[in-house]
mmJSON file of the N, C-alpha and C atoms, coordinates in Angstrom:
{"data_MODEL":{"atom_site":{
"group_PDB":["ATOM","ATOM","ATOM","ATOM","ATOM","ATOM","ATOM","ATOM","ATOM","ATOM","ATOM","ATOM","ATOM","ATOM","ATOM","ATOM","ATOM","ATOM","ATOM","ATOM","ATOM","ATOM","ATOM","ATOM","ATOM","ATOM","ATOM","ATOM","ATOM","ATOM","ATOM","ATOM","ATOM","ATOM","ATOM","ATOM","ATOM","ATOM","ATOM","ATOM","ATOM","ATOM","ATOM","ATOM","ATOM","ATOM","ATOM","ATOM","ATOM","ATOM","ATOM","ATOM","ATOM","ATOM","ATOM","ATOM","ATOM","ATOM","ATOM","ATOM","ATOM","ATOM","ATOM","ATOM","ATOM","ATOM","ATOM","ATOM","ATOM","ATOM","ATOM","ATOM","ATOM","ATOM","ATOM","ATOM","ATOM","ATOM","ATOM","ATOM","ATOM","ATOM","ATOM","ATOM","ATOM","ATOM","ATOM","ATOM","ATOM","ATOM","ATOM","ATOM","ATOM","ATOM","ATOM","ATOM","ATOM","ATOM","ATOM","ATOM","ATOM","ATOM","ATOM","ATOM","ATOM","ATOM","ATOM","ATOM","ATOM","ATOM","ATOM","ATOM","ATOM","ATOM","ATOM","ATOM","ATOM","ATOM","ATOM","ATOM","ATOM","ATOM","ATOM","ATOM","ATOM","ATOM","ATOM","ATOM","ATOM","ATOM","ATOM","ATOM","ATOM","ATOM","ATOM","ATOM","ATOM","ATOM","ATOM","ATOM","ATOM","ATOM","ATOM","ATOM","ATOM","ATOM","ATOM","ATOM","ATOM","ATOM","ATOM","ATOM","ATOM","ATOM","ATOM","ATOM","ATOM","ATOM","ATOM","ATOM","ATOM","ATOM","ATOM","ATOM","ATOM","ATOM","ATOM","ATOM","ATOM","ATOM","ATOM","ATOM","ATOM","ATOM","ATOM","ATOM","ATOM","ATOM","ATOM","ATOM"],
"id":[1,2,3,4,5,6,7,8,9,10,11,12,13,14,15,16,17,18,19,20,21,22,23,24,25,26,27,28,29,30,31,32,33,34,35,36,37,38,39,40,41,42,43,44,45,46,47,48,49,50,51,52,53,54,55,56,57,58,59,60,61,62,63,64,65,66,67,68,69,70,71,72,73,74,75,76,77,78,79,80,81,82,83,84,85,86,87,88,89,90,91,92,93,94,95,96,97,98,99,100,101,102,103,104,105,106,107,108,109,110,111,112,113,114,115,116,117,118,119,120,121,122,123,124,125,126,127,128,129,130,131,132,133,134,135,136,137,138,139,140,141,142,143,144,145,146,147,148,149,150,151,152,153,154,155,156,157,158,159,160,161,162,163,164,165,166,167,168,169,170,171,172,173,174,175,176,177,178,179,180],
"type_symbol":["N","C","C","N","C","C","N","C","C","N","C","C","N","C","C","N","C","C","N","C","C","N","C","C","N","C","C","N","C","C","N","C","C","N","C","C","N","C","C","N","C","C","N","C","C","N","C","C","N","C","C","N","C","C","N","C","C","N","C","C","N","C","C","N","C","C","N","C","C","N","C","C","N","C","C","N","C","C","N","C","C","N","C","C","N","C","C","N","C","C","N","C","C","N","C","C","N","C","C","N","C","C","N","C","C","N","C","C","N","C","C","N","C","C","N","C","C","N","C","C","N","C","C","N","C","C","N","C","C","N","C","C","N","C","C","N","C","C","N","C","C","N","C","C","N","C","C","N","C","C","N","C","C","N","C","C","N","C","C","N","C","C","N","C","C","N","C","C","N","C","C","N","C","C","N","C","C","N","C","C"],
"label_atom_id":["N","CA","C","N","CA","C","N","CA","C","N","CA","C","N","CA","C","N","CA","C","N","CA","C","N","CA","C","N","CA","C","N","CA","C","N","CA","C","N","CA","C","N","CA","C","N","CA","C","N","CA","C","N","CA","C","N","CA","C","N","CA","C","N","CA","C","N","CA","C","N","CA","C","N","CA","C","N","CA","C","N","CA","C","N","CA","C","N","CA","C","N","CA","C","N","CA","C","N","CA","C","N","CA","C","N","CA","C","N","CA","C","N","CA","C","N","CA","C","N","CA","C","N","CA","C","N","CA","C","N","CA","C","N","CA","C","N","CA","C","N","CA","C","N","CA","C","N","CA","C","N","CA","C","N","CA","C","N","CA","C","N","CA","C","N","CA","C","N","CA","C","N","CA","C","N","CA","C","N","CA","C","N","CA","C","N","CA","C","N","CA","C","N","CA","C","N","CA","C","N","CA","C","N","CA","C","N","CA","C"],
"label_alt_id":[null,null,null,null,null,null,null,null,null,null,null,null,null,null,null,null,null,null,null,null,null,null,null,null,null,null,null,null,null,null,null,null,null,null,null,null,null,null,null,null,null,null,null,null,null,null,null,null,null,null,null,null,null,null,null,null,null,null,null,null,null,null,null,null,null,null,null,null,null,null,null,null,null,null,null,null,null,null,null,null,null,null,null,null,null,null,null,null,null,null,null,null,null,null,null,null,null,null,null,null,null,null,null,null,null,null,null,null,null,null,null,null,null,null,null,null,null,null,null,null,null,null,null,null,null,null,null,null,null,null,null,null,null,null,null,null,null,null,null,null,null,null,null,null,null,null,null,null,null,null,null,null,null,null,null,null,null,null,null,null,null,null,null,null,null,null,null,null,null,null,null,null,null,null,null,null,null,null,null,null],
"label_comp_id":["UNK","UNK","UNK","UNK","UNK","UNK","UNK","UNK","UNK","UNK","UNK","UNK","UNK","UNK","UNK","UNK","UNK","UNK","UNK","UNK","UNK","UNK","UNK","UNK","UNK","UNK","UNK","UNK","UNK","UNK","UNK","UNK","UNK","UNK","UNK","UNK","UNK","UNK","UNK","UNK","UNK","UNK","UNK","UNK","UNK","UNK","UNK","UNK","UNK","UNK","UNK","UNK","UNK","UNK","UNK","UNK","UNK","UNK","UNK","UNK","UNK","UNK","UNK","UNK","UNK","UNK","UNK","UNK","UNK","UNK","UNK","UNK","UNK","UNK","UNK","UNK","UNK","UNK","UNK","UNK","UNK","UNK","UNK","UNK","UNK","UNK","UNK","UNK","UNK","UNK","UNK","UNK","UNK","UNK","UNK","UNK","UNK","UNK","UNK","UNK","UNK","UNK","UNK","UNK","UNK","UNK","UNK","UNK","UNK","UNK","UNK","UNK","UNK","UNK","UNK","UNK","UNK","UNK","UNK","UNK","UNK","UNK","UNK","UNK","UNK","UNK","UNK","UNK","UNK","UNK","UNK","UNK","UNK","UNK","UNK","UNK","UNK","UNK","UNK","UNK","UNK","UNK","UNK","UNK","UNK","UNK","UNK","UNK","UNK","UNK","UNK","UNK","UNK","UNK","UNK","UNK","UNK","UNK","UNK","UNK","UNK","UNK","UNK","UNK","UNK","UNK","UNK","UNK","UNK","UNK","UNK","UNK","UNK","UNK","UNK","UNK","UNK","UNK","UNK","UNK"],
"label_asym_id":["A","A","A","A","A","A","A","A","A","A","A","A","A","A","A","A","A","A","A","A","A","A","A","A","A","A","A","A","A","A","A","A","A","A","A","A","A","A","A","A","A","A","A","A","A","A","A","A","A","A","A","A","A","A","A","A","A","A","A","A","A","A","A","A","A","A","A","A","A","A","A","A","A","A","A","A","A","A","A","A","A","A","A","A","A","A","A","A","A","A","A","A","A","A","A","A","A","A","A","A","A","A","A","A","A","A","A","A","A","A","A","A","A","A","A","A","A","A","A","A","A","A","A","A","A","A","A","A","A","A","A","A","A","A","A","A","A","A","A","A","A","A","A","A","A","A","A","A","A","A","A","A","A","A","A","A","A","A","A","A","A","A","A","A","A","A","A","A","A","A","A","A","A","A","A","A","A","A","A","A"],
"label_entity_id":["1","1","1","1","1","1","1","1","1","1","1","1","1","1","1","1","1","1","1","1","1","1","1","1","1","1","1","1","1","1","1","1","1","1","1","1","1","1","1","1","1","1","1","1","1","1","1","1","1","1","1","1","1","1","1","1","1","1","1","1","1","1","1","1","1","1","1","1","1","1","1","1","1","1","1","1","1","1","1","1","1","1","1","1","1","1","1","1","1","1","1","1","1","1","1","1","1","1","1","1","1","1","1","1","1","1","1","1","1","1","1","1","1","1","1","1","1","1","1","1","1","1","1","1","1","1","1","1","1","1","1","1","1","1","1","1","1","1","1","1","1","1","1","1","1","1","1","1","1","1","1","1","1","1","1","1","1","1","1","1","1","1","1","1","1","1","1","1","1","1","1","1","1","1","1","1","1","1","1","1"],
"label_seq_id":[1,1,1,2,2,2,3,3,3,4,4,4,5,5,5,6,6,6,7,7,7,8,8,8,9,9,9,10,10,10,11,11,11,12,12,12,13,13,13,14,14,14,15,15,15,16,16,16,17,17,17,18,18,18,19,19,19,20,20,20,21,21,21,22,22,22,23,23,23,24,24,24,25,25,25,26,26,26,27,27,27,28,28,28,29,29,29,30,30,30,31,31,31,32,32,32,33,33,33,34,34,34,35,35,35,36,36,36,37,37,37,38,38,38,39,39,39,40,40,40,41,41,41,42,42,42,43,43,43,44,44,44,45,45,45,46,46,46,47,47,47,48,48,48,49,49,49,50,50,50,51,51,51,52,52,52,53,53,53,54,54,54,55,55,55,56,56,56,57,57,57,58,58,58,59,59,59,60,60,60],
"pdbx_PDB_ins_code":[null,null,null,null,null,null,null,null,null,null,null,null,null,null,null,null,null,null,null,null,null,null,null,null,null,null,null,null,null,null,null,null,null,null,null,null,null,null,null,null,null,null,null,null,null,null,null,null,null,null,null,null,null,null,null,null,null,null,null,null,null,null,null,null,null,null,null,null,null,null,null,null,null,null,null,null,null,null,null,null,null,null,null,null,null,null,null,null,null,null,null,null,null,null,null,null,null,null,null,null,null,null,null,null,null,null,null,null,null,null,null,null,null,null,null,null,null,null,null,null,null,null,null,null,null,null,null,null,null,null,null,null,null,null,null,null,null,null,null,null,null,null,null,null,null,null,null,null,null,null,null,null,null,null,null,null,null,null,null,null,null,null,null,null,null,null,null,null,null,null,null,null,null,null,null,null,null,null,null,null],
"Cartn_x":[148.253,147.436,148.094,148.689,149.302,150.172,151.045,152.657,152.127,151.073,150.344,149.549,149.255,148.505,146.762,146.361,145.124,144.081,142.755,141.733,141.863,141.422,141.409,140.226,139.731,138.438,138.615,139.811,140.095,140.313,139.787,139.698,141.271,141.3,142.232,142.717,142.364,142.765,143.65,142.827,143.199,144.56,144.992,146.318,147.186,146.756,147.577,148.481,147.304,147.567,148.471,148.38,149.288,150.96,150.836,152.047,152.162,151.881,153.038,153.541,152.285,152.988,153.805,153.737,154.868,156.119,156.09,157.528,157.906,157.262,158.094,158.836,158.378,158.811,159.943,160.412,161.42,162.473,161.684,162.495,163.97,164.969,166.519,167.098,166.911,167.041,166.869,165.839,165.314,165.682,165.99,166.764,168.207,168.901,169.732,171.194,170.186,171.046,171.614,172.869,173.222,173.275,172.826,172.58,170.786,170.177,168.652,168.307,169.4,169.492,169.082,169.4,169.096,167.861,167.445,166.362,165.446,165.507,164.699,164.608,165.337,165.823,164.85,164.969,164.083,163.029,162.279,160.739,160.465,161.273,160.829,160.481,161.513,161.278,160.151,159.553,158.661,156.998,157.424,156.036,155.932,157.105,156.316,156.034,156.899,156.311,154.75,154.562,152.986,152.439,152.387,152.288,152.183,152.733,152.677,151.454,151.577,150.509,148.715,148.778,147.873,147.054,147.912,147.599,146.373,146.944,147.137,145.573,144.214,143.037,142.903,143.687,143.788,145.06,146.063,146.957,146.215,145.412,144.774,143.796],
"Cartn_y":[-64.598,-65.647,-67.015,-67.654,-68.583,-68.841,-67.733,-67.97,-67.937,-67.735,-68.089,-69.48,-69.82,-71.007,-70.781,-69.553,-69.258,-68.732,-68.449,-68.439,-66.847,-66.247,-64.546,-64.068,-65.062,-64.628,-64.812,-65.103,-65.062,-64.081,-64.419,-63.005,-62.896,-61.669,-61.561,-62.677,-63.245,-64.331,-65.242,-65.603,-66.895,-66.662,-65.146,-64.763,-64.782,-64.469,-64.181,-65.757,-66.217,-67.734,-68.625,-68.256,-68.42,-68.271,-66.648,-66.491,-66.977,-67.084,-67.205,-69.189,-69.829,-71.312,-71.001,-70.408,-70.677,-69.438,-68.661,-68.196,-68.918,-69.608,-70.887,-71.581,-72.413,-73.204,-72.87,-71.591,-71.134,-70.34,-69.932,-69.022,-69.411,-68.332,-68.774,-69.622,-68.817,-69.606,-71.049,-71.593,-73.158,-73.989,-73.206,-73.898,-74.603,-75.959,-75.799,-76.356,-77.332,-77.509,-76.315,-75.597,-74.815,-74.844,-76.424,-76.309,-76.0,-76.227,-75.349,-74.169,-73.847,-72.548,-71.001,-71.047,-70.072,-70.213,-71.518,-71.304,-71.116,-71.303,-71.038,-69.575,-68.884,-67.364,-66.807,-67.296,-66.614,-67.012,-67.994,-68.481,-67.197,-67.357,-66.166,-65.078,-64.558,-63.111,-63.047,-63.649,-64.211,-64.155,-65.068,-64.993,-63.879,-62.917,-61.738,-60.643,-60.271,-60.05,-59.828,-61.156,-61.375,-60.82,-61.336,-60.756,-59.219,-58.596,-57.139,-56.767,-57.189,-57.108,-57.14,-58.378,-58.835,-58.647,-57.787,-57.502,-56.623,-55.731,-54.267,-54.366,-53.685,-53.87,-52.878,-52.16,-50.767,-51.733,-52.306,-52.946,-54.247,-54.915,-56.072,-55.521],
"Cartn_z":[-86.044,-85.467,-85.637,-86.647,-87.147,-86.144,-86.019,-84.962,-83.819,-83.164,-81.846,-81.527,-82.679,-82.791,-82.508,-82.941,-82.147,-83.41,-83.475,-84.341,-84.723,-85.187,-85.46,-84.834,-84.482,-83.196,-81.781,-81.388,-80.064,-79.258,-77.895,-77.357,-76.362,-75.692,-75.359,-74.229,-73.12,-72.415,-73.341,-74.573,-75.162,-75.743,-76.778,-76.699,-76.09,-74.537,-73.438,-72.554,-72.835,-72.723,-73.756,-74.566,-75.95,-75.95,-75.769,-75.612,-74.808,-73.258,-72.159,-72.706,-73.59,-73.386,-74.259,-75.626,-76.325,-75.965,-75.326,-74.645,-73.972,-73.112,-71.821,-72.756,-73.417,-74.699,-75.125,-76.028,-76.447,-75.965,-74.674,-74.117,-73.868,-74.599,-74.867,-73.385,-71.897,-70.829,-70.767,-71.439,-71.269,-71.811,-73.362,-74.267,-74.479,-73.65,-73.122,-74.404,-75.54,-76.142,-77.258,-77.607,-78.291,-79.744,-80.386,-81.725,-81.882,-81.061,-80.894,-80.527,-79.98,-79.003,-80.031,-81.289,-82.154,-82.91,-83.182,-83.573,-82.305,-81.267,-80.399,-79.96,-80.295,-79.681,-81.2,-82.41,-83.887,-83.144,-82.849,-82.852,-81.201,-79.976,-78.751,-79.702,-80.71,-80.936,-81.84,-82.773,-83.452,-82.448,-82.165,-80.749,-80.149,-79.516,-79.325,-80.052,-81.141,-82.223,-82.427,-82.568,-82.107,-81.329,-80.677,-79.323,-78.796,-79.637,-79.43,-80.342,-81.08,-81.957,-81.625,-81.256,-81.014,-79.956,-78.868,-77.37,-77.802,-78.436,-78.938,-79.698,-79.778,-80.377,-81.319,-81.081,-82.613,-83.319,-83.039,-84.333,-84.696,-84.139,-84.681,-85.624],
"occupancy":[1.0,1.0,1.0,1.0,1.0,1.0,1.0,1.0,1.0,1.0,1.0,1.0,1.0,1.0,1.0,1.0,1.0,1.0,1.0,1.0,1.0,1.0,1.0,1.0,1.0,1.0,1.0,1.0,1.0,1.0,1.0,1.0,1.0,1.0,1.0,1.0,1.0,1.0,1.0,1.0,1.0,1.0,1.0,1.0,1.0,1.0,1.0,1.0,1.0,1.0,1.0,1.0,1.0,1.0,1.0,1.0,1.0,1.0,1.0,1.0,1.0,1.0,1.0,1.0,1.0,1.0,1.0,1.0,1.0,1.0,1.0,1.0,1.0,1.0,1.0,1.0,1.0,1.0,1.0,1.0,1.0,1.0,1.0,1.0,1.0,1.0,1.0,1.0,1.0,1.0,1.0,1.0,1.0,1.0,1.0,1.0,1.0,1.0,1.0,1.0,1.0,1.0,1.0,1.0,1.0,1.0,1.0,1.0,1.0,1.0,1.0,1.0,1.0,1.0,1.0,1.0,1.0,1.0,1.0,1.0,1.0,1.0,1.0,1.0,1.0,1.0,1.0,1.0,1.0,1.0,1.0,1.0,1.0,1.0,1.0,1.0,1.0,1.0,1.0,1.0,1.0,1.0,1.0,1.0,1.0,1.0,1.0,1.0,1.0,1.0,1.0,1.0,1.0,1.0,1.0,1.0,1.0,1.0,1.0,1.0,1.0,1.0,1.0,1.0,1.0,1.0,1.0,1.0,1.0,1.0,1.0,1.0,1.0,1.0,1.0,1.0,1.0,1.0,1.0,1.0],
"B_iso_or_equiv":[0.0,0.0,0.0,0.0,0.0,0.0,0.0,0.0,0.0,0.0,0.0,0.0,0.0,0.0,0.0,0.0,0.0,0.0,0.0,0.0,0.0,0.0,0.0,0.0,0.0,0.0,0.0,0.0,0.0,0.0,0.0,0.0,0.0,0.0,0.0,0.0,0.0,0.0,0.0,0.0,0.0,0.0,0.0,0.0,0.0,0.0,0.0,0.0,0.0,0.0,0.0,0.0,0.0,0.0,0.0,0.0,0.0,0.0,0.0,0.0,0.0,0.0,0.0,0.0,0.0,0.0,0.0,0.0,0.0,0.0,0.0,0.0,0.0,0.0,0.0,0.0,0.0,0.0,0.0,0.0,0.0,0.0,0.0,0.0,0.0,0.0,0.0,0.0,0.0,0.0,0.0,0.0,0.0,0.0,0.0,0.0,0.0,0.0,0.0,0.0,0.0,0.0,0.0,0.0,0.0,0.0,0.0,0.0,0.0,0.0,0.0,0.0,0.0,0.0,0.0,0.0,0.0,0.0,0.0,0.0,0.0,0.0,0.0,0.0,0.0,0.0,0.0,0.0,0.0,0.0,0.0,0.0,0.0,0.0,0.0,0.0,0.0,0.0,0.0,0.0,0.0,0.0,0.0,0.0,0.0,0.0,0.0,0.0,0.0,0.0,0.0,0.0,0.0,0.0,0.0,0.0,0.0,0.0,0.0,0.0,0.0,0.0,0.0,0.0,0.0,0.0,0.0,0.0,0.0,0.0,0.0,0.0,0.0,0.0,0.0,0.0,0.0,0.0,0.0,0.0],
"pdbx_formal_charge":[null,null,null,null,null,null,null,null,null,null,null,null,null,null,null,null,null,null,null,null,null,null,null,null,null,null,null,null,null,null,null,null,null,null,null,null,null,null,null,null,null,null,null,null,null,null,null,null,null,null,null,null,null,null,null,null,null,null,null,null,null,null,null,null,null,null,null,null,null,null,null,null,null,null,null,null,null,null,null,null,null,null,null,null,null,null,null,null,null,null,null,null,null,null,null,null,null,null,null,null,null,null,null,null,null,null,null,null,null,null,null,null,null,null,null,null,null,null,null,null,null,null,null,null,null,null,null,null,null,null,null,null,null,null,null,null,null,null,null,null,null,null,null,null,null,null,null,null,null,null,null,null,null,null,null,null,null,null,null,null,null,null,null,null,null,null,null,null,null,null,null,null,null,null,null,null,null,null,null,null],
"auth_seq_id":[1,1,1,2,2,2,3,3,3,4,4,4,5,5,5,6,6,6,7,7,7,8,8,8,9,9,9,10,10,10,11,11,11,12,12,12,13,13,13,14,14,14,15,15,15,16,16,16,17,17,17,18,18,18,19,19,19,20,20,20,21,21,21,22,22,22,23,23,23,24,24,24,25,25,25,26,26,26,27,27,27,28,28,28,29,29,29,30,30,30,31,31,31,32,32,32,33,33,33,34,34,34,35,35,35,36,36,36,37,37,37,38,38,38,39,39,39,40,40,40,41,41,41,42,42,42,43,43,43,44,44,44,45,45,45,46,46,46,47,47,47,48,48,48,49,49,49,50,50,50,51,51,51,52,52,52,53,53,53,54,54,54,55,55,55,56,56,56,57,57,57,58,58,58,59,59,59,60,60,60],
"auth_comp_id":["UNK","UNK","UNK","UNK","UNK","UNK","UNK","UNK","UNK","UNK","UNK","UNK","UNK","UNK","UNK","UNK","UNK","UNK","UNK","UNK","UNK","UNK","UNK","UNK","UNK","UNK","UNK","UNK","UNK","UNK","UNK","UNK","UNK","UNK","UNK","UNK","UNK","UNK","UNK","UNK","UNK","UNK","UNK","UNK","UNK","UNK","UNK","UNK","UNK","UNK","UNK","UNK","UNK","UNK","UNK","UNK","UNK","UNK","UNK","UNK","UNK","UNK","UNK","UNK","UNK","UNK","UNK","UNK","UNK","UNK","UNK","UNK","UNK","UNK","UNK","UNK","UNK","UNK","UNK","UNK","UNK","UNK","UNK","UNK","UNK","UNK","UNK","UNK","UNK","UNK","UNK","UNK","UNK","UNK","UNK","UNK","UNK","UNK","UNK","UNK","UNK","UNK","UNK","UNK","UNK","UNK","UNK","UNK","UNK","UNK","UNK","UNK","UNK","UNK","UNK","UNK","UNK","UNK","UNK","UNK","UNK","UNK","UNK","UNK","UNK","UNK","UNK","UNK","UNK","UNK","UNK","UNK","UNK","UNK","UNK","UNK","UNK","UNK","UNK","UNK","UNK","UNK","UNK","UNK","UNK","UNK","UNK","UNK","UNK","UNK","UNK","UNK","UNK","UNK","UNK","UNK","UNK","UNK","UNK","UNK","UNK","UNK","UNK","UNK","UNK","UNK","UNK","UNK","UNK","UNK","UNK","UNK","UNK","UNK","UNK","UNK","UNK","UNK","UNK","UNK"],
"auth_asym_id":["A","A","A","A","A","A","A","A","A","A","A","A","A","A","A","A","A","A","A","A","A","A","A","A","A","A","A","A","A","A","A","A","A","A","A","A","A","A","A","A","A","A","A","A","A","A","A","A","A","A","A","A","A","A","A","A","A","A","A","A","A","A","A","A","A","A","A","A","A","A","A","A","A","A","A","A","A","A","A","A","A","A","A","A","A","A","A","A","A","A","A","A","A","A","A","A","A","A","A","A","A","A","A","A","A","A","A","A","A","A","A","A","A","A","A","A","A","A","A","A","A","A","A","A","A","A","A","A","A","A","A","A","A","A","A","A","A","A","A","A","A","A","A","A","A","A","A","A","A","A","A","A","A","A","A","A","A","A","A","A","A","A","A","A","A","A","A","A","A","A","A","A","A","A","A","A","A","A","A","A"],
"auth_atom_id":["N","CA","C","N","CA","C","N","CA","C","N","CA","C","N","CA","C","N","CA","C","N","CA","C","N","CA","C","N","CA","C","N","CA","C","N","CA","C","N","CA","C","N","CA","C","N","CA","C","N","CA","C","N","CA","C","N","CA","C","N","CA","C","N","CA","C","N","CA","C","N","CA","C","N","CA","C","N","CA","C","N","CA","C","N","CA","C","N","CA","C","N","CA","C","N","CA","C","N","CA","C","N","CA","C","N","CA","C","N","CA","C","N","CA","C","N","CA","C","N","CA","C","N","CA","C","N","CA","C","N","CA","C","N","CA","C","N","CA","C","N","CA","C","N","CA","C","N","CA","C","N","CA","C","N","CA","C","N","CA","C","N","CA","C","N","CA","C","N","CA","C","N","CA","C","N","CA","C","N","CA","C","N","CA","C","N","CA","C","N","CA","C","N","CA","C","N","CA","C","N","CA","C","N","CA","C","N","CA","C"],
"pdbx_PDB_model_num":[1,1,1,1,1,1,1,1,1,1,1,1,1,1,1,1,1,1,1,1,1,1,1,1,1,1,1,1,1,1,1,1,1,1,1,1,1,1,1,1,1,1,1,1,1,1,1,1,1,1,1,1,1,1,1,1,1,1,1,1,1,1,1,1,1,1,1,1,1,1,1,1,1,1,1,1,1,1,1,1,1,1,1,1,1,1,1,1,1,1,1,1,1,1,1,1,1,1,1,1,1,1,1,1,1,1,1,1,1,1,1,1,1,1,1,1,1,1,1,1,1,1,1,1,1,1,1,1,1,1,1,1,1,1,1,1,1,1,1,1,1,1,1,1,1,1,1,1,1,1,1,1,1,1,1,1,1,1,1,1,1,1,1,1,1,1,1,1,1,1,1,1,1,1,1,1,1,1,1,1]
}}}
């Protein structure tokens, strides 16, 4: 919930909405300078991470 930015009572929209802003955000493509470029590629994989998680109502 933390690495999404979202409540532990949120329903699924509000996840869904989550990820897609913070993948736009990090996503390695967007990221153009190369000394950010890695931490931005840890925080994508991070978020979906999440994201898999969280979709998911038997792993939550």
């Amino acid at each position: 919930y933390a690495t999404l930015g979202i409540p532990p009572n949120a329903d699924q929209n509000v996840i869904r909405k989550a990820y897609k802003r913070l993948a736009l955000l990090n996503h390695p493509d967007k990221i153009q300078d190369p000394a950010k470029r890695a931490e931005g590629v840890e925080k994508f994989r991070q978020v979906q991470a999440a994201y898999d998680v969280l979709k998911d109502d038997a792993k939550r």
